[in-house]
C-alpha positions as CSV (number, residue, x, y, z in Angstrom):
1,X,21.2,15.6,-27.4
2,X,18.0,15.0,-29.4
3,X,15.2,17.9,-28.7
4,X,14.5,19.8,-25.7
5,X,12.4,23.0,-24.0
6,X,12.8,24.4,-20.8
7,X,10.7,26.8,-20.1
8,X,10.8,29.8,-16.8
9,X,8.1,32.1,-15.2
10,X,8.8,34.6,-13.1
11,X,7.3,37.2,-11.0
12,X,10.2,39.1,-10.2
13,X,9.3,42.6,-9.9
14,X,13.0,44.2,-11.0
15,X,12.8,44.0,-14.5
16,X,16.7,43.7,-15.1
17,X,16.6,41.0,-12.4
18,X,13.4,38.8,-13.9
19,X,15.4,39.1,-17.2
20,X,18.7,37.9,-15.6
21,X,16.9,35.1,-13.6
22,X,15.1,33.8,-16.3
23,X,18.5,33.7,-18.9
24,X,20.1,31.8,-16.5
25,X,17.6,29.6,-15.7
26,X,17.6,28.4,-19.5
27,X,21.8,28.1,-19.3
28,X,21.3,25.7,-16.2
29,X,18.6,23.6,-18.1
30,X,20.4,23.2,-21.1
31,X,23.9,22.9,-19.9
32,X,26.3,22.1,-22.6
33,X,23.4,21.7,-24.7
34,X,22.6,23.8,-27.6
35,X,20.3,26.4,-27.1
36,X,18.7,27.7,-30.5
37,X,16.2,30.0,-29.5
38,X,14.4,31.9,-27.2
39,X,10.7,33.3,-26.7
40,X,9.9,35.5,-24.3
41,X,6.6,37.2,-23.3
42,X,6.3,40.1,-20.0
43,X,3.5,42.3,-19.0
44,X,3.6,46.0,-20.1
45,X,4.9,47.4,-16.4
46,X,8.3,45.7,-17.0
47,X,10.7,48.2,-18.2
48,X,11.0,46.0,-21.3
49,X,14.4,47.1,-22.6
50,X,16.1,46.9,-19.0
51,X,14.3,42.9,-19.3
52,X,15.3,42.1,-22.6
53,X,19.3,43.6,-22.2
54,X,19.7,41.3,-19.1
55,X,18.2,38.1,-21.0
56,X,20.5,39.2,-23.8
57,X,23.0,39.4,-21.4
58,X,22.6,36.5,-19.9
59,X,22.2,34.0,-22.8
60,X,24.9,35.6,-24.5
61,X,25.4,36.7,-27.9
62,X,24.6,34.2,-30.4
63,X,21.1,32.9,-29.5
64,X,18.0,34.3,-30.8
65,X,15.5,35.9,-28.6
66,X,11.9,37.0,-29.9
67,X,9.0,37.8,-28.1
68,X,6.4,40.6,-27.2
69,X,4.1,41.9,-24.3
70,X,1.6,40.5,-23.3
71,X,-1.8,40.7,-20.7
72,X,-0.9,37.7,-18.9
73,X,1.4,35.1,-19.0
74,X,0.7,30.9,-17.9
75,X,3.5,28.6,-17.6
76,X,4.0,24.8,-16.1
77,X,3.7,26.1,-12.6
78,X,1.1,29.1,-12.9
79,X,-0.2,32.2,-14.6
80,X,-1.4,35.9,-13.7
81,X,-2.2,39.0,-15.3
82,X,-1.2,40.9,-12.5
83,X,1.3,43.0,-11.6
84,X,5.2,42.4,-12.9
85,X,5.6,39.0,-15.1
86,X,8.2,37.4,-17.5
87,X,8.2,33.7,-19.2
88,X,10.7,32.6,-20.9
89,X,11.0,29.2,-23.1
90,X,14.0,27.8,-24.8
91,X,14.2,25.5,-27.4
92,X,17.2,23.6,-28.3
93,X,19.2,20.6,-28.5
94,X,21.5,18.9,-31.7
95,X,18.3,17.5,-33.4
96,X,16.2,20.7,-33.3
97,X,16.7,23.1,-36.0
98,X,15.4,27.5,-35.2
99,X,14.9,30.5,-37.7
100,X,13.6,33.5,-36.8
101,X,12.4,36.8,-38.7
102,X,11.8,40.2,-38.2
103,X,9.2,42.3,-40.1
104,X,8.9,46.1,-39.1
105,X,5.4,48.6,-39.9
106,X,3.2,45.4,-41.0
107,X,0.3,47.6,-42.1
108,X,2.1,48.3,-44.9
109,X,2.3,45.8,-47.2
110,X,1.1,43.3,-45.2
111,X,1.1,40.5,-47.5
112,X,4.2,40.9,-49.2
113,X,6.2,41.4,-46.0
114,X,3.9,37.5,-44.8
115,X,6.0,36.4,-47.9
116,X,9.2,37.9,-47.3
117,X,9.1,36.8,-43.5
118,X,8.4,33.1,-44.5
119,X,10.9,33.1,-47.2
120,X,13.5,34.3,-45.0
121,X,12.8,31.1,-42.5
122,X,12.8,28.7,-45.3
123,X,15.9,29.9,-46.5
124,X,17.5,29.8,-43.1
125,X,16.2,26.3,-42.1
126,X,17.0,25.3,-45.7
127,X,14.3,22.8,-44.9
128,X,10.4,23.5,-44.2
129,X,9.6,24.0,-41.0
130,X,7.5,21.3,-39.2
131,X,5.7,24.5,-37.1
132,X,5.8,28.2,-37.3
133,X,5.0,30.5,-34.3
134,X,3.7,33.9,-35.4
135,X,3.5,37.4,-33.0
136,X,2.5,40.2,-34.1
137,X,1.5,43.8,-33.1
138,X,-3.1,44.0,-33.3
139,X,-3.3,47.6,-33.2
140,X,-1.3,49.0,-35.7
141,X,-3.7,48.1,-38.4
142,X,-2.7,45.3,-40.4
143,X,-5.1,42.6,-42.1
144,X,-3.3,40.0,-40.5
145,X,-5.1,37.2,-42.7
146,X,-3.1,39.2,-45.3
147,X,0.1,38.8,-43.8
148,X,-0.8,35.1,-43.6
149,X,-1.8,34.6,-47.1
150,X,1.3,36.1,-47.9
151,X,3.4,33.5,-45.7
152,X,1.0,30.2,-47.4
153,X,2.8,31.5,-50.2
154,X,6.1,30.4,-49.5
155,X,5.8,27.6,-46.5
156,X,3.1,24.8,-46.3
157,X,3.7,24.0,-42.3
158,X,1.3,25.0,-39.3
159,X,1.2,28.6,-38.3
160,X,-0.2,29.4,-34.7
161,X,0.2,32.3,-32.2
162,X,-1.2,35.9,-31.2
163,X,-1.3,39.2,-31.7
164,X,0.7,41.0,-28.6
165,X,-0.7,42.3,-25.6
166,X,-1.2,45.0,-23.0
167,X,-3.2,45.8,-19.6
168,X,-6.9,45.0,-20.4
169,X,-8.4,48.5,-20.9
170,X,-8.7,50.7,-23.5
171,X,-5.9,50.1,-26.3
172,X,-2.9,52.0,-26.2
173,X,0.1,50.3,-27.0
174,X,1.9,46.7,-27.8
175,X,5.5,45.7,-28.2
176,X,7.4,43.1,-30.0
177,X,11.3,42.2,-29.4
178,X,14.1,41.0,-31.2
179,X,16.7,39.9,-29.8
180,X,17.5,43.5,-27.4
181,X,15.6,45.4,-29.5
182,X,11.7,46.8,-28.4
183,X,9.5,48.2,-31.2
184,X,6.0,48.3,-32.3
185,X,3.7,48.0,-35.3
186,X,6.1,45.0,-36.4
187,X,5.8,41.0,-36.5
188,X,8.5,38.4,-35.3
189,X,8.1,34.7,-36.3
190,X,10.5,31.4,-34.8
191,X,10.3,28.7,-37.1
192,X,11.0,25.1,-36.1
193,X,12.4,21.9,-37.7
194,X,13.4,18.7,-36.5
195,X,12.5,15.0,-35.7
196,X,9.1,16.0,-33.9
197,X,5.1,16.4,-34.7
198,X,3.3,19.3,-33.9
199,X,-0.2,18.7,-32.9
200,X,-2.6,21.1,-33.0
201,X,-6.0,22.1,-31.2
202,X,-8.4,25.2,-31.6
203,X,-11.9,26.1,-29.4
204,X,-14.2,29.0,-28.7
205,X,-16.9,28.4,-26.3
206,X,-19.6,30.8,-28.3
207,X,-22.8,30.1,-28.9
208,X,-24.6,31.0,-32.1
209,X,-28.2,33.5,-31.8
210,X,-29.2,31.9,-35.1
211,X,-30.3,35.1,-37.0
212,X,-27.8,34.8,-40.5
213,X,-27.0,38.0,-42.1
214,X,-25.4,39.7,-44.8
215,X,-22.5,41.9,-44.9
216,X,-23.8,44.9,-47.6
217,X,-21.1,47.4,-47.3
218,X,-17.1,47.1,-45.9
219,X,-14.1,49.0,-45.9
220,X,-11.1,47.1,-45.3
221,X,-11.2,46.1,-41.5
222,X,-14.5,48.6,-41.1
223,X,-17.8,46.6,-41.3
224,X,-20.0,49.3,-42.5
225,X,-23.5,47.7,-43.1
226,X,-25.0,44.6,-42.6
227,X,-28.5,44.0,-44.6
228,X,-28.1,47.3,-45.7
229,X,-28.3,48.7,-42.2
230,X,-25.4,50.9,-40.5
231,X,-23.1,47.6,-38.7
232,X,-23.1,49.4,-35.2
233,X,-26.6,49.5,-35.2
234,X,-27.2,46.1,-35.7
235,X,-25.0,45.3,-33.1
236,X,-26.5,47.8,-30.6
237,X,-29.5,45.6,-31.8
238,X,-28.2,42.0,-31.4
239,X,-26.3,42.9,-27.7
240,X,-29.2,44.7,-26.1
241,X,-26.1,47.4,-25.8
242,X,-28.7,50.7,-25.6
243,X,-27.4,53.6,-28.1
244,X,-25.5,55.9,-26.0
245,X,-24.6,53.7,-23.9
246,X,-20.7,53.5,-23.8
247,X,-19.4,49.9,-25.6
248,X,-16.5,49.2,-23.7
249,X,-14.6,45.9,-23.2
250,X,-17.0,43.9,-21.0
251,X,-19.3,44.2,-24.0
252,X,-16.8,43.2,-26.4
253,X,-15.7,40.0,-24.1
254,X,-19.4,38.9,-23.9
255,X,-20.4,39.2,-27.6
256,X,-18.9,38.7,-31.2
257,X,-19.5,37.8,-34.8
258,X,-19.2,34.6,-36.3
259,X,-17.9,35.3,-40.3
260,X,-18.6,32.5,-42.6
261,X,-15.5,30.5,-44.2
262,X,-16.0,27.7,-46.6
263,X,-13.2,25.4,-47.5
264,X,-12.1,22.0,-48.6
265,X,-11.7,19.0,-46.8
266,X,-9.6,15.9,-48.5
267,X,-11.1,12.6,-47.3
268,X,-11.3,9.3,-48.4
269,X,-14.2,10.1,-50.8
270,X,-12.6,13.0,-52.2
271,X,-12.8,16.3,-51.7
272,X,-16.0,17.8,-49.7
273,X,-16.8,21.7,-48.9
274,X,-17.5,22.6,-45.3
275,X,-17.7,25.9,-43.7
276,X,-17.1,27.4,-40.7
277,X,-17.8,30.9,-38.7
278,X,-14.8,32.6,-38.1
279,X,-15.0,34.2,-34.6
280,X,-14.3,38.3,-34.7
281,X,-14.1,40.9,-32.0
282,X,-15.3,43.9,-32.3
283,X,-11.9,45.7,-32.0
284,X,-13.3,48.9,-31.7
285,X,-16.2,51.5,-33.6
286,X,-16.6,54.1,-35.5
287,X,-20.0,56.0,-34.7
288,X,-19.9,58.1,-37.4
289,X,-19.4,56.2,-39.7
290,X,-22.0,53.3,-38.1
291,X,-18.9,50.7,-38.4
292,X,-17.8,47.7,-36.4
293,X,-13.9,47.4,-36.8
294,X,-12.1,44.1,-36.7
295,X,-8.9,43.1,-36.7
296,X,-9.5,41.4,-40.7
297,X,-10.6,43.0,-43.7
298,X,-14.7,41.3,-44.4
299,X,-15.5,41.2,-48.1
300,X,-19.2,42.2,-49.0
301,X,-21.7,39.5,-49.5
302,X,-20.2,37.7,-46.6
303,X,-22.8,35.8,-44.4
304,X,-22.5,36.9,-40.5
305,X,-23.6,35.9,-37.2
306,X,-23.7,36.9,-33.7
307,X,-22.7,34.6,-31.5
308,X,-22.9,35.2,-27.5
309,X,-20.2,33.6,-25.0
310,X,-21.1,32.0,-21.2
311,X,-18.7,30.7,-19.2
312,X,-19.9,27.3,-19.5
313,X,-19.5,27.0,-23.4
314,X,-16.0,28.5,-22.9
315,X,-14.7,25.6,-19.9
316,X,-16.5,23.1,-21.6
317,X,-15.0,24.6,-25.6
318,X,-11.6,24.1,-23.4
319,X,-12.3,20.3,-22.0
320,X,-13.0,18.9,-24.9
321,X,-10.0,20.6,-26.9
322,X,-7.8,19.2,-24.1
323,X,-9.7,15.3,-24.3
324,X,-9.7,16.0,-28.1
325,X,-5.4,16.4,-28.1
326,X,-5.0,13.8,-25.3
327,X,-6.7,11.2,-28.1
328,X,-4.6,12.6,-31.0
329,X,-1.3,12.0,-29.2
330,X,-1.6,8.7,-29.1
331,X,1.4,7.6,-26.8
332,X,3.3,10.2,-28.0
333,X,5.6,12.0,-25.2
334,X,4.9,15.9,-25.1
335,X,8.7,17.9,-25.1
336,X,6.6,21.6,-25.3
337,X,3.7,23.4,-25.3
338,X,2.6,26.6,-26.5
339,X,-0.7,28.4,-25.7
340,X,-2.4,31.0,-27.3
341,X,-5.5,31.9,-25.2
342,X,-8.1,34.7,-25.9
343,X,-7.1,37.8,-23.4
344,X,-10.7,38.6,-23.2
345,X,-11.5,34.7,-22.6
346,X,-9.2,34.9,-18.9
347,X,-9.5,37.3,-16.3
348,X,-11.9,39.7,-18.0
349,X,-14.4,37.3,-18.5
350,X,-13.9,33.8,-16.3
351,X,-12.2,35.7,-13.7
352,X,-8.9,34.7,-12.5
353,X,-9.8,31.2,-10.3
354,X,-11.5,30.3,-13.2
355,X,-9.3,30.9,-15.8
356,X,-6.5,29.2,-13.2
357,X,-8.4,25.9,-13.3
358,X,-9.0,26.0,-17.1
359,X,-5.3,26.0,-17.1
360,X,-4.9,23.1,-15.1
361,X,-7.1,21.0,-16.1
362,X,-6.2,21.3,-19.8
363,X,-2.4,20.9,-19.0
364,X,-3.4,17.6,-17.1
365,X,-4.9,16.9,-20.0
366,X,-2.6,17.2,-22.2
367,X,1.0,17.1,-21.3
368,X,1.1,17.4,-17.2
369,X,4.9,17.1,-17.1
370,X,5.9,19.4,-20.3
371,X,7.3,22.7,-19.6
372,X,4.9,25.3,-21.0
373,X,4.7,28.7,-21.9
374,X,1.2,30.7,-22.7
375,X,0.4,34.2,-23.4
376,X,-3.5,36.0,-23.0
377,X,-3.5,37.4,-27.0
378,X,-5.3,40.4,-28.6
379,X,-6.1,38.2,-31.5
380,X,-5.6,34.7,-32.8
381,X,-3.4,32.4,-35.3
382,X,-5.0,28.6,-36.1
383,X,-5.6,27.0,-38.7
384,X,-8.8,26.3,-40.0
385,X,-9.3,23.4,-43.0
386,X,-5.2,23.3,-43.2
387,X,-5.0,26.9,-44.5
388,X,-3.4,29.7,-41.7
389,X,-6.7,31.7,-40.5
390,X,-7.1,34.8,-37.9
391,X,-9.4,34.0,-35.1
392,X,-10.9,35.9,-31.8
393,X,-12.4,34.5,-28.8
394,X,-10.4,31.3,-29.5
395,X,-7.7,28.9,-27.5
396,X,-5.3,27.6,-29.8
397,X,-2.8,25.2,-28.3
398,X,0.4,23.4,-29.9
399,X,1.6,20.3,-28.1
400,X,5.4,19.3,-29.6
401,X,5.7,15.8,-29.5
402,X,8.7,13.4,-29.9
């Protein structure tokens, strides 16, 4: 019948049992409808191959499952990054048509294996997809704006999601699942087509400091000089972060760097260039070499900022995204959403009440009755001037509309 989500959160601490619970919950909501595919997201203490075997086992053999860890998980009827969590959503129904693919050691050949992933969805579909969701594993060192380019290549649609996730702390380890299967270093995509819109809404809540600079020397994902100067000491400079002093993740949540983008807008005079800054965490740092690393590879001669993040700019970033949608949608009736949030915008930063009523007031916003399924991300997938673009700090949000 038509189109259809339902989607399940759980706190369950038996990880065989949440997985259980939450497969059956999806075959009472659906019924004898059909029931294309599934996404799941858990925190890192679930036993994630007990989880994933009883959702298999419960959903039974011929429905696709993809998913991956996460830091924290928000749903239609709340969100934690605490202790033992599972979310499930499933999407379904005659009208709505699902593809998935699998791509395995993604630091390797990133853009080819983009390609290869979205030609395998096309080809499945045998349509374009209206909207593509995109996980992927952050620390295993892929360009992921390579991956993307490679995926523009062969599908024009949306692409939106996050990198995977773990206990906010020092990285270690993320997972990504397909179908029973738990691995790492790998990407997992669910495509979606059918008789619906996607619509689409991005914020950061960063301020710029105004001082424009210059990257002079890079290395792949290593930012090794800006203005000719070593990058981690211009960012010891811009933080107030003393040398010596240890950069861990509360300095990381509160600063970042803004990398000019320029693209081209269609409009009814024609084409016009705009830019953009592109929001990067620092993902980590090299002190002997004097690098910043990020999650994307920075070409030299690219113009950078440092931009500084209050809680203010972030709630307010979020209240206007949510007004901003709300406007868009025009009538339309909301049948899913999917969230995307920052994992160092939540709990590390706004704290947990906070980041609680940024959730509700944006899903009041926005689709109040919709079921809803959010992850906390180690890195970001919008799209900026209609092309796919990796993004940190940021709170994309799909709303699927009938």
């Amino acid at each position: 019948m038509g189109i259809r989500a339902s989607s399940c959160f759980l706190l369950e601490p038996d990880s065989a049992e949440a997985g259980r619970l939450a497969g059956q919950s999806l075959r009472k909501d659906f019924g004898e409808e059909r029931l294309g595919a599934v996404l799941v997201y858990a925190t890192m203490n679930h036993d994630q191959p007990a989880a994933l075997e009883a959702l298999r086992a419960a959903l039974g053999p011929d429905v696709p499952i993809i998913g991956c860890s996460v830091q924290g998980i928000a749903s239609d009827t709340g969100l934690t990054e605490e202790g033992l969590a599972l979310g499930v959503m499933g999407f379904g129904g005659s009208d709505l048509r699902t593809a998935v693919a699998v791509e395995r050691d993604i630091q390797m050949s990133s853009l080819e294996k983009g390609q290869a992933a979205a030609r395998k969805l096309k080809a499945d579909l045998g349509e374009e997809p209206r909207v593509v969701t995109v996980l992927y594993d952050p620390l295993c060192g892929a360009d992921v704006e390579a991956f993307l380019t490679g995926m523009r290549r062969e599908i024009s649609c949306p692409l939106i999601g996050g990198g995977a996730g773990q206990p906010w702390g020092p990285p270690v380890r993320t997972y990504q699942y397909a179908d029973g299967e738990v691995f790492s270093n790998g990407m997992v995509a669910l495509a979606l087509a059918g008789p619906f819109q996607p619509e689409l809404g991005i914020c950061h809540g960063a301020a710029p400091t105004g001082l424009s600079m210059t990257v002079t020397k890079a290395q792949g994902n290593k930012l090794l000089e800006i203005d000719g100067r070593p990058a981690i000491q211009v960012w010891h400079e811009q933080t107030g972060v003393a040398q010596g002093e240890a950069i861990h993740q509360e300095h990381m949540a509160t600063w970042a760097i803004g990398i000019e983008r320029r693209f081209t807008v269609e409009g009814p005079d024609g084409a016009k260039q705009e830019s953009a800054s592109m929001i990067r965490g620092a993902f980590g740092f090299d002190p002997e070499a004097g690098a910043v690393v990020l999650q994307t590879a920075v070409p030299e001669g690219a113009r950078v900022m440092f931009f500084h993040r209050t809680v203010e700019d972030v709630l307010e970033g979020t209240k206007k995204m949510g007004a901003d949608i709300a406007a868009r949608l025009g009538g339309r009736q909301p049948w899913a959403v999917l969230g995307f949030e920052c994992a160092a915008r939540t709990f590390p930063f706004l704290g947990s009440a906070r980041t609680l009523e940024e959730h509700q007031t944006l899903r009041a916003a926005v689709a109040p009755r919709a079921p809803w399924l959010g992850m906390m991300a180690w890195g970001e997938i919008a799209p900026l001037g209609g092309e796919p673009a990796f993004h940190n700090y940021t709170y994309p949000l799909v709303v699927l509309t009938r």
